[in-house]
TIMI-2910 file (N, C-alpha, C, CB; in pm, 1 decimal, decimal comma, always signed):
<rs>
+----------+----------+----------+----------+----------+----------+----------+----------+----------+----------+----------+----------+------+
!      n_x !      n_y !      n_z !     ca_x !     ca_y !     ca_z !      c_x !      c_y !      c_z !     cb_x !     cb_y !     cb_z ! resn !
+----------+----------+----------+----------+----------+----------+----------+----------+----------+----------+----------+----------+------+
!  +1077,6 !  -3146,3 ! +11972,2 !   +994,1 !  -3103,6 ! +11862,6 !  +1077,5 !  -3010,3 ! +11775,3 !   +863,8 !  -3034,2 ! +11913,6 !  Unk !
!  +1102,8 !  -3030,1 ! +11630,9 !  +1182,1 !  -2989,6 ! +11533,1 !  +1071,1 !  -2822,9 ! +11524,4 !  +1194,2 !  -3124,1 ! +11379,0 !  Unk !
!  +1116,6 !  -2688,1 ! +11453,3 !  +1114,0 !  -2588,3 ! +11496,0 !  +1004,6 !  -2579,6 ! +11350,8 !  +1258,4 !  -2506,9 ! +11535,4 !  Unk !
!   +966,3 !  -2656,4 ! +11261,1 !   +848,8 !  -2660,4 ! +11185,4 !   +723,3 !  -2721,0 ! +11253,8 !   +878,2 !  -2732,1 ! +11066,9 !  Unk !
!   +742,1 !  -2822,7 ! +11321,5 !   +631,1 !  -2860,1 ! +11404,0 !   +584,1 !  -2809,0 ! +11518,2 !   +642,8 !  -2960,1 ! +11432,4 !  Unk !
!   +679,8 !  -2732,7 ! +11542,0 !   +655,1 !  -2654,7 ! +11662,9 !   +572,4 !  -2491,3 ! +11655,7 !   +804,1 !  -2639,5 ! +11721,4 !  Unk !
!   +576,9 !  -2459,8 ! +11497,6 !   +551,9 !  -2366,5 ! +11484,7 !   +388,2 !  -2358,2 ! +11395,9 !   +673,9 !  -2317,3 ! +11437,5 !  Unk !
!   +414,0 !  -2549,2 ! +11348,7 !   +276,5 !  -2530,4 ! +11310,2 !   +179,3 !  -2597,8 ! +11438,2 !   +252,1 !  -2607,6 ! +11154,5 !  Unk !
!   +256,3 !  -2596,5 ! +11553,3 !   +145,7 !  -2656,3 ! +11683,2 !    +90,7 !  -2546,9 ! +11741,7 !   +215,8 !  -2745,6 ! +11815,0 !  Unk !
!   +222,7 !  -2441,3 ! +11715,9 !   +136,6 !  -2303,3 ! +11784,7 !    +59,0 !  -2272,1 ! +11746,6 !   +172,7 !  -2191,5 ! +11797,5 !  Unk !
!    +50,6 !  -2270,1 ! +11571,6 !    -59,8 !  -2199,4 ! +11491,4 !   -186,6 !  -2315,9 ! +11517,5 !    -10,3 !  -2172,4 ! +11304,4 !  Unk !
!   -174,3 !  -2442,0 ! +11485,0 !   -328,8 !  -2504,9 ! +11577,4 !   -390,6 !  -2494,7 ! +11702,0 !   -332,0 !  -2625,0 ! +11594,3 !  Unk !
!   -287,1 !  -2477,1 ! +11802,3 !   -347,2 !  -2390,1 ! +11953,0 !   -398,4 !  -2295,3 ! +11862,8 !   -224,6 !  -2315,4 ! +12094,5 !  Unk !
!   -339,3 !  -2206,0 ! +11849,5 !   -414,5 !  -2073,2 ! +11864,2 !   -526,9 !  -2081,4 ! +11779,1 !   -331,4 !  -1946,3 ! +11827,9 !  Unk !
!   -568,6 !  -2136,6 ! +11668,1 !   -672,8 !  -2095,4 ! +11590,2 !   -812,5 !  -2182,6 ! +11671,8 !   -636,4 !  -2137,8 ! +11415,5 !  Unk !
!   -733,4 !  -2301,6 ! +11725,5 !   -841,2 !  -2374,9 ! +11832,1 !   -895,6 !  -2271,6 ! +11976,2 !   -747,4 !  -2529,0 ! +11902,9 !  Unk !
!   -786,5 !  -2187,5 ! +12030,5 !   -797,1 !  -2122,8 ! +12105,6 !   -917,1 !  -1974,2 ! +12059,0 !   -655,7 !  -2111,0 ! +12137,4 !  Unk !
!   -851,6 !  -1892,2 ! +11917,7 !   -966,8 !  -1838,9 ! +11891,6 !  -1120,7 !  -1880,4 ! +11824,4 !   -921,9 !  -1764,6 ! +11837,4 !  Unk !
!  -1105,1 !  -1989,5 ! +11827,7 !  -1257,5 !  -2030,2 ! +11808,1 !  -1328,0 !  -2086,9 ! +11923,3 !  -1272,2 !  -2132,9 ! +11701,1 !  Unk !
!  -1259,2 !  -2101,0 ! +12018,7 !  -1306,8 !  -2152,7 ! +12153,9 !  -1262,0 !  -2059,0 ! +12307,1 !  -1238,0 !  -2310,4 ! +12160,3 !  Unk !
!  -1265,8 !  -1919,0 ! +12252,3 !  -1200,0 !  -1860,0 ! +12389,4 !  -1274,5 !  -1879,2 ! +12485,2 !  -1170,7 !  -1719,8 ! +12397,3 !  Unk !
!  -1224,6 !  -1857,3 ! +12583,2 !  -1200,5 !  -1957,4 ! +12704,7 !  -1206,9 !  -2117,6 ! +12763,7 !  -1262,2 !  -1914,8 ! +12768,0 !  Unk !
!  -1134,3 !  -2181,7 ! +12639,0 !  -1112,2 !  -2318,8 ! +12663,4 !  -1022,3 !  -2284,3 ! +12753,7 !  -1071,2 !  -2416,4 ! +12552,1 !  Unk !
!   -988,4 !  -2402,4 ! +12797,9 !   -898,2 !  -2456,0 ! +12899,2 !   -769,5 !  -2549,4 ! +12840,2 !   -990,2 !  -2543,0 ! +12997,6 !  Unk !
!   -654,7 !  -2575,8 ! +12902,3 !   -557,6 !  -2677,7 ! +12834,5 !   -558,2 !  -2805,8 ! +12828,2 !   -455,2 !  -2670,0 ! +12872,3 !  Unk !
!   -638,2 !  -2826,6 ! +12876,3 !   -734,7 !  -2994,3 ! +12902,4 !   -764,6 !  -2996,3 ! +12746,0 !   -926,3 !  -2995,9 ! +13029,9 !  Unk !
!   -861,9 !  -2939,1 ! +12710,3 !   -952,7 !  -2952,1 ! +12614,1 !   -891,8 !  -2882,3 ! +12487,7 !  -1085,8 !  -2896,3 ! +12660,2 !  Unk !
!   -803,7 !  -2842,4 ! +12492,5 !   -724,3 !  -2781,6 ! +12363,9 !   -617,4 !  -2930,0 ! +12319,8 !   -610,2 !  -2607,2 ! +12421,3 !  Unk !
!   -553,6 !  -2974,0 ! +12424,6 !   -487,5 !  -3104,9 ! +12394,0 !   -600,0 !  -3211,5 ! +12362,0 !   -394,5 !  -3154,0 ! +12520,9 !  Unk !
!   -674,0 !  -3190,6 ! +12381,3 !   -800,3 !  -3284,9 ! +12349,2 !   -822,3 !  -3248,9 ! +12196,4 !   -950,8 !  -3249,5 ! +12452,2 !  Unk !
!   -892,5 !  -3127,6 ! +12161,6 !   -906,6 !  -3102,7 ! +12037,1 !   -767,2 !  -3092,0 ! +11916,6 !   -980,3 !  -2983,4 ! +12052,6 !  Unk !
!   -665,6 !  -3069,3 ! +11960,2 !   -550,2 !  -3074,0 ! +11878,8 !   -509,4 !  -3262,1 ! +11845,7 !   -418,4 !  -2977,9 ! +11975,8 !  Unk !
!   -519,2 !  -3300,6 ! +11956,3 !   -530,5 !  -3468,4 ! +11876,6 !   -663,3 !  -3584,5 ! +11896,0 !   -392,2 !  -3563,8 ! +11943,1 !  Unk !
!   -760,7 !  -3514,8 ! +11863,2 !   -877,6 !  -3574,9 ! +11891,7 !   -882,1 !  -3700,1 ! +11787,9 !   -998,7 !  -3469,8 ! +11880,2 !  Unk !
!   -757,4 !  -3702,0 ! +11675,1 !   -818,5 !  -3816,3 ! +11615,4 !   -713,7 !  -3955,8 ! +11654,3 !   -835,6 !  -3783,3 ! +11441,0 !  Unk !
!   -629,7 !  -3896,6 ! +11780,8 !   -552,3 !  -3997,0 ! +11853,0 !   -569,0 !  -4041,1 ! +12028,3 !   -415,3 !  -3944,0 ! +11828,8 !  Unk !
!   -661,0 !  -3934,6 ! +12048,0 !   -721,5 !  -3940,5 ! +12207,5 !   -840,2 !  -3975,8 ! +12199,7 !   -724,8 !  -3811,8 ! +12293,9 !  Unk !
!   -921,0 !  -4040,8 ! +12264,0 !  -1024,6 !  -4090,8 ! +12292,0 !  -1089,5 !  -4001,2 ! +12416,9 !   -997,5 !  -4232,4 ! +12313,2 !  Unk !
!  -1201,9 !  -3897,5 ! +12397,2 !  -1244,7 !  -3837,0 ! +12483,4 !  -1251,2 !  -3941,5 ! +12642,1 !  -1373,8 !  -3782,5 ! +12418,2 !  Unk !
!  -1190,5 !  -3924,8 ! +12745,5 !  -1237,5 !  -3984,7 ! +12837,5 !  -1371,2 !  -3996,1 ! +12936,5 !  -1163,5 !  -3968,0 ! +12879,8 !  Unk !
!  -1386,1 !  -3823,8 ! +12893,6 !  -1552,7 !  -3791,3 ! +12953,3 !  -1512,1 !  -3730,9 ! +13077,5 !  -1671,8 !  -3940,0 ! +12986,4 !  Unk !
!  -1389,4 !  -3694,8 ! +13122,7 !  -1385,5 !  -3598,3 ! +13214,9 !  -1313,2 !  -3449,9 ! +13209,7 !  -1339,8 !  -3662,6 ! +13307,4 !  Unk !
!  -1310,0 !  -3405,0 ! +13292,8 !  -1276,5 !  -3213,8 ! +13238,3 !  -1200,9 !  -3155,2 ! +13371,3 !  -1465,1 !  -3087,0 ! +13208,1 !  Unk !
!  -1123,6 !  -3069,6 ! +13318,7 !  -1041,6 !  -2974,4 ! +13437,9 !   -961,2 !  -3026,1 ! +13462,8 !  -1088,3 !  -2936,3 ! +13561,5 !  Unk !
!   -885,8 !  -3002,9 ! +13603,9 !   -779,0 !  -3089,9 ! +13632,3 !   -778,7 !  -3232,7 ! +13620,7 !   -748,0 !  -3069,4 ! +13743,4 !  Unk !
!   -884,9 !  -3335,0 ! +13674,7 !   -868,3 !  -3445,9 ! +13614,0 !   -839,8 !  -3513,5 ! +13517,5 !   -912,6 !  -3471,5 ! +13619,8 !  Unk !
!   -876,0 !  -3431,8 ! +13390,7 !   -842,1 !  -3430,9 ! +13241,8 !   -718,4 !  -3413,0 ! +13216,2 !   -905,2 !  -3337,8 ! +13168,2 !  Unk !
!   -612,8 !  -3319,7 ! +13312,6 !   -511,5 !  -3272,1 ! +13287,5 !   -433,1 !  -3368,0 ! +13336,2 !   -495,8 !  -3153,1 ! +13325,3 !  Unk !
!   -452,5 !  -3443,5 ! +13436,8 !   -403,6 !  -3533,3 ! +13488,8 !   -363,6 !  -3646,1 ! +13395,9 !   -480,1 !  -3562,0 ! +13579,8 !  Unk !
!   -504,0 !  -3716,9 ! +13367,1 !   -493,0 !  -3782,9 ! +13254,5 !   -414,7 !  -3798,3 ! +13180,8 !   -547,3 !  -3765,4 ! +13201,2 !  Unk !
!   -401,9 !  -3661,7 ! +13081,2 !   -337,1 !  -3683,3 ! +12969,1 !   -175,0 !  -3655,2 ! +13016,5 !   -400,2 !  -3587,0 ! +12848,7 !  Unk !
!   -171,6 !  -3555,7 ! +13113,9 !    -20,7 !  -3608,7 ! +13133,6 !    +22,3 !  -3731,4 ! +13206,7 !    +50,3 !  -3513,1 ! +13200,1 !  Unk !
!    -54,5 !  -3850,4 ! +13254,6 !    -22,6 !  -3972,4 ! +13243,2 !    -12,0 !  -4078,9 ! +13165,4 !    -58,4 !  -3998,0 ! +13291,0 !  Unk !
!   -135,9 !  -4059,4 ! +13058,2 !   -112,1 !  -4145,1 ! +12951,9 !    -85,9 !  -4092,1 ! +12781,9 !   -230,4 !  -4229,6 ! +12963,0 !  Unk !
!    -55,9 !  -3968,7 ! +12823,6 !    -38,7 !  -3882,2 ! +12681,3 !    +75,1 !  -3797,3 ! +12714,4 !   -177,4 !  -3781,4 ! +12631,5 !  Unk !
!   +152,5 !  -3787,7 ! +12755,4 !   +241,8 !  -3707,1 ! +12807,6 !   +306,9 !  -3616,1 ! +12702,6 !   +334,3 !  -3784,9 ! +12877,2 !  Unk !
!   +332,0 !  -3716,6 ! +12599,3 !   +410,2 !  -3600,6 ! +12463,6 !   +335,8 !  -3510,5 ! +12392,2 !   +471,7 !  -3674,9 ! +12333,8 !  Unk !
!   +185,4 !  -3580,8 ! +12416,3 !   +120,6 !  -3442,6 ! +12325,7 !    +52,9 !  -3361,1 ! +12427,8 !     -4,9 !  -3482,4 ! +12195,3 !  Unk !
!    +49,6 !  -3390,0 ! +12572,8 !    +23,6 !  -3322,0 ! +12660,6 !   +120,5 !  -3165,9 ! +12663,6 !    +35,2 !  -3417,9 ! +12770,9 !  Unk !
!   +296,0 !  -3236,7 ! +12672,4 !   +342,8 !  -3131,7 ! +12688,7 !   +381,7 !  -3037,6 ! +12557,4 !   +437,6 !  -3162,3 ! +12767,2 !  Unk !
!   +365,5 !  -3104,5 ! +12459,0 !   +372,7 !  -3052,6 ! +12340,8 !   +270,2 !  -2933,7 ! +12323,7 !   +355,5 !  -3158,7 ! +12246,9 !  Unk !
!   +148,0 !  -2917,3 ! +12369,3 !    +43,8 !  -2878,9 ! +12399,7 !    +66,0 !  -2757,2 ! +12473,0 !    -22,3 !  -2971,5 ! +12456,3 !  Unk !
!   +145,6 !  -2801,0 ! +12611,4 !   +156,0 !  -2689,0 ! +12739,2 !   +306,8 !  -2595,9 ! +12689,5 !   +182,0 !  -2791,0 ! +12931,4 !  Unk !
!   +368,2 !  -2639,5 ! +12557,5 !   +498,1 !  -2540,5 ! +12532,1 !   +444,3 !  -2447,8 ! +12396,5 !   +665,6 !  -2645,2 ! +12489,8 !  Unk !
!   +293,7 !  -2512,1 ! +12343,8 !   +283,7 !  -2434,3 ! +12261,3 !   +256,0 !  -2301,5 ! +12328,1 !   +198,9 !  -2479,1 ! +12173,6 !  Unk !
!   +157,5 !  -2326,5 ! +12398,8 !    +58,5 !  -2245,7 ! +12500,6 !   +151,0 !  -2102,8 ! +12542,3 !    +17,4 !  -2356,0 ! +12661,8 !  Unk !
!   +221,0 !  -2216,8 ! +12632,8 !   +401,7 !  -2089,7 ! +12654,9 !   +408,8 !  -1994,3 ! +12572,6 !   +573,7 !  -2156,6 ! +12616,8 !  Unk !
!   +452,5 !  -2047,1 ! +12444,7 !   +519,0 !  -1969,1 ! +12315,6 !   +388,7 !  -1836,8 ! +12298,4 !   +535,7 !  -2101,1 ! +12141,1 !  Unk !
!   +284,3 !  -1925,7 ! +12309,5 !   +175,2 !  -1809,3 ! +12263,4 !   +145,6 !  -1734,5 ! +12337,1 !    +59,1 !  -1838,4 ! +12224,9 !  Unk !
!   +183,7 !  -1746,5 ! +12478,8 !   +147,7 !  -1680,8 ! +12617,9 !   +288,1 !  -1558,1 ! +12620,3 !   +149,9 !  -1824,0 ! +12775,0 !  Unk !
!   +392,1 !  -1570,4 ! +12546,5 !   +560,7 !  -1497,7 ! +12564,1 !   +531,6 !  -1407,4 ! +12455,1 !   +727,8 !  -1609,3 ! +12532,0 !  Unk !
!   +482,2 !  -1496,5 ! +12359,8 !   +407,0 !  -1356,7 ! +12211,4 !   +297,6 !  -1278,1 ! +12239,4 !   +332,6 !  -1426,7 ! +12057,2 !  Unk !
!   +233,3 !  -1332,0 ! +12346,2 !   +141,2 !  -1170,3 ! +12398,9 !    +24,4 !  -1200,0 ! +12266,9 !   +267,3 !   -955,5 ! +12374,2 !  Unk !
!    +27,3 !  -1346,8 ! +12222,8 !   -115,7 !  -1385,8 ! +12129,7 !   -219,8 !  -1409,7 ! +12181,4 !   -116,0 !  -1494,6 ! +12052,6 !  Unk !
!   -183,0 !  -1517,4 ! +12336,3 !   -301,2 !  -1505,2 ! +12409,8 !   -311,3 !  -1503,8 ! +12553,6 !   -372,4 !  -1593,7 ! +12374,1 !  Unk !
!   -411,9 !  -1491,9 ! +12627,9 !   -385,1 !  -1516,2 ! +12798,8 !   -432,2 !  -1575,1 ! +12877,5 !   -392,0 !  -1438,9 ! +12869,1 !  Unk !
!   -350,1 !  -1579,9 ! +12952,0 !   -435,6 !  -1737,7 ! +13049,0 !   -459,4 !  -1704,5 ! +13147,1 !   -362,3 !  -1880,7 ! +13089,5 !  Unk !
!   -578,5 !  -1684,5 ! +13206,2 !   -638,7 !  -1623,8 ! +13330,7 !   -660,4 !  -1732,6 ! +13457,0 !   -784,9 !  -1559,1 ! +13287,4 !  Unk !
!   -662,4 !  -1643,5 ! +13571,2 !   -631,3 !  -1716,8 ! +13705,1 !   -697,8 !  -1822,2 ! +13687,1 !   -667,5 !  -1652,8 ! +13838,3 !  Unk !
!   -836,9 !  -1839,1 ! +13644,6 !   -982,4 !  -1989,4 ! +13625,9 !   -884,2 !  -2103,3 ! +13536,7 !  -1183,9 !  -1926,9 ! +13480,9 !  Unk !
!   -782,5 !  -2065,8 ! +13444,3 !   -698,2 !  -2173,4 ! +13384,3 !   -818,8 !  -2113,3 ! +13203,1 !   -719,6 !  -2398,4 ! +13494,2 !  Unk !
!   -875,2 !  -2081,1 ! +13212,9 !   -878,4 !  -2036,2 ! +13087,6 !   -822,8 !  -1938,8 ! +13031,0 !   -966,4 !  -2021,6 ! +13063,3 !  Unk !
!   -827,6 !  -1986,6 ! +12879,5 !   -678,3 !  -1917,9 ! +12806,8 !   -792,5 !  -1815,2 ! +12679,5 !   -524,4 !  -2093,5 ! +12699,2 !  Unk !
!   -776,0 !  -1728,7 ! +12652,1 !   -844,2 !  -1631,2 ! +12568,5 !   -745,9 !  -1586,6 ! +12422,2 !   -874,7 !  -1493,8 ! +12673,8 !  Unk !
!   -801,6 !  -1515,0 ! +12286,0 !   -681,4 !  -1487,7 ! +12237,3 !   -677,2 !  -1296,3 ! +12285,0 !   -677,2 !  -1541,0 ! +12050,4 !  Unk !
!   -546,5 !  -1231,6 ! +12290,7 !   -547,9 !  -1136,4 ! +12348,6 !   -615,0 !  -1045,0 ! +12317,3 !   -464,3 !  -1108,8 ! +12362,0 !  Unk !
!   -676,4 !   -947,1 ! +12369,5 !   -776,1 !   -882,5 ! +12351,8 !   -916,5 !   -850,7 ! +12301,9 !   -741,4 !   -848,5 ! +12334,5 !  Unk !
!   -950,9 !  -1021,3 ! +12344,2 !  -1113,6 !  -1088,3 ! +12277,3 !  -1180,5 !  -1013,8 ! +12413,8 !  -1145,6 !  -1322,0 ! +12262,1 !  Unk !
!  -1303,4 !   -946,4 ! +12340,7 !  -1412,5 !   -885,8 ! +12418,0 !  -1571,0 !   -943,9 ! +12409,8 !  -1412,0 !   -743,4 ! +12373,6 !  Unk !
!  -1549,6 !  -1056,5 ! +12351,1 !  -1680,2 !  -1138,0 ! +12307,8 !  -1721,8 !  -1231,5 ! +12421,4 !  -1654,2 !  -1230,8 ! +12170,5 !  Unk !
!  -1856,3 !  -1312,1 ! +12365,9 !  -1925,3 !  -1361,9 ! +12433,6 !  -1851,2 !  -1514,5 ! +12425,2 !  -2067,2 !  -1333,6 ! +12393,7 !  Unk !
!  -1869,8 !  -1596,1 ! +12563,4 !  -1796,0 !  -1666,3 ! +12582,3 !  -1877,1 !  -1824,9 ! +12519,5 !  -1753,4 !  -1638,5 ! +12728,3 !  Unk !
!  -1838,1 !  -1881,8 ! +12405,3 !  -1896,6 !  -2019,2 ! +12386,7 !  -1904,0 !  -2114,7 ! +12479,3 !  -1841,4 !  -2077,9 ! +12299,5 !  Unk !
!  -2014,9 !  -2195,1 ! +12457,1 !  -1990,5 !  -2312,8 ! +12530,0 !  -1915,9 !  -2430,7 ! +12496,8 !  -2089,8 !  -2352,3 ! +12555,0 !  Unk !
!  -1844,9 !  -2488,0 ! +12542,0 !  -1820,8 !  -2587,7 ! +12457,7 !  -1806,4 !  -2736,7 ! +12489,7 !  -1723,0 !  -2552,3 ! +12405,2 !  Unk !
!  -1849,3 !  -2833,0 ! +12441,9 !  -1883,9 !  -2970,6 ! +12473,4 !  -1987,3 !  -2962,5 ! +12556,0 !  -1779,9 !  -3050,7 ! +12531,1 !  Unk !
+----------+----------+----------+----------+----------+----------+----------+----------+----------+----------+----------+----------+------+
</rs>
């Protein structure tokens, strides 16, 4: 991934991430190419599974943005696998 796309993948994690804190990385690779993934209808690790079997590039494209944003101290990813942006004290959405 060339260092413009990479920098505008971080900025779509994260703005997906603060409108959905405590998504998960399942569902952030889901919503970042939802108009090239086809919801499968499952969630959590199975989901994760998934897409790193049949999506692998935007899977990991996905899990290095995450990194980048996790090393910048933008956001955090807690033991449950949900990821927050740093220092959100709000109420947690539901989502899907």
């Amino acid at each position: 991934m060339n260092l413009d796309n990479h920098n505008s993948k971080c900025n779509e994690v994260n703005d997906i991430i603060a409108s959905f804190p405590g998504i998960d990385t399942p569902m952030i690779c889901l919503h970042t190419f939802s108009n090239s993934i086809t919801d499968p209808g499952i969630r959590g690790t199975d989901l994760a599974s998934w897409l790193s079997d049949w999506h692998s590039d935007k899977w990991v494209a996905v899990c290095e943005a995450i990194d980048e944003l996790i090393e910048e101290g933008a956001v955090a990813f807690l033991d449950d696998g949900n990821i927050y942006p740093t220092g959100y004290q709000g109420a947690i959405p539901q989502l899907m």
